[in-house]
N, C-alpha and C positions, 0 to 999 in steps of 0.2 A: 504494500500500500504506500503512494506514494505522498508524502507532506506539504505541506508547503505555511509560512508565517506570512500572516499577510499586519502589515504595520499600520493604524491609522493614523492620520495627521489633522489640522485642521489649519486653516490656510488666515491669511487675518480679516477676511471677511466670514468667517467662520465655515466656510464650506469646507467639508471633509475630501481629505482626496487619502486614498492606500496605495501601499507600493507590497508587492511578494517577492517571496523570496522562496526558491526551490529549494527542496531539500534539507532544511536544516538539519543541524546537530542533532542526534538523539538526547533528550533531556533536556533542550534548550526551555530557559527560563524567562520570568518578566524582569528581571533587573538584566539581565544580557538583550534581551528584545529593546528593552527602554535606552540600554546604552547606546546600540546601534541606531535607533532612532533620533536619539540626540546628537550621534556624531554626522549623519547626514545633516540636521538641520543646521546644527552649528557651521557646518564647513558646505553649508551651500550645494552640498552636493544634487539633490536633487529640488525638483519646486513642481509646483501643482498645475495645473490648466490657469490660474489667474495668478501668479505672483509666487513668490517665497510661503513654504511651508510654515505655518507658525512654531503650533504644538505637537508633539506627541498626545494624543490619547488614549488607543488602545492597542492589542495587538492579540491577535487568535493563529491559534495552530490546527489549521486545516487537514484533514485526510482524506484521500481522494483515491476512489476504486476505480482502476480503469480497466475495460475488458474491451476484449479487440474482436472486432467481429468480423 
């Protein structure tokens, strides 16, 4: 089963935007989630459809069943 973290942010007009991330770590945490989240914000790395990302808010660990047909 494959995973996947998806990060959420929220932008300074408050609209939310996510970013995922394939694969995490097994066991990955919310203080390791929140770190990563704040190093993109901090360093700019990514930004939303209107502007710079403001916050961190949430972050979920996804699983996801694929079957090939």
């Amino acid at each position: 089963m494959a995973q996947r973290l998806q990060l959420v942010f929220e932008d300074a007009n408050e609209n939310l935007c996510s970013l995922s991330v394939q694969d995490p770590k097994d066991g990955v945490t919310r203080a390791e989630a929140e770190a990563l989240a704040n190093y993109l914000t901090t360093n700019n790395i990514v930004s939303g459809k209107k502007g710079p990302l403001g916050h961190f808010d949430k972050a979920y660990l996804i699983s996801v069943t694929q079957t090939q047909l």
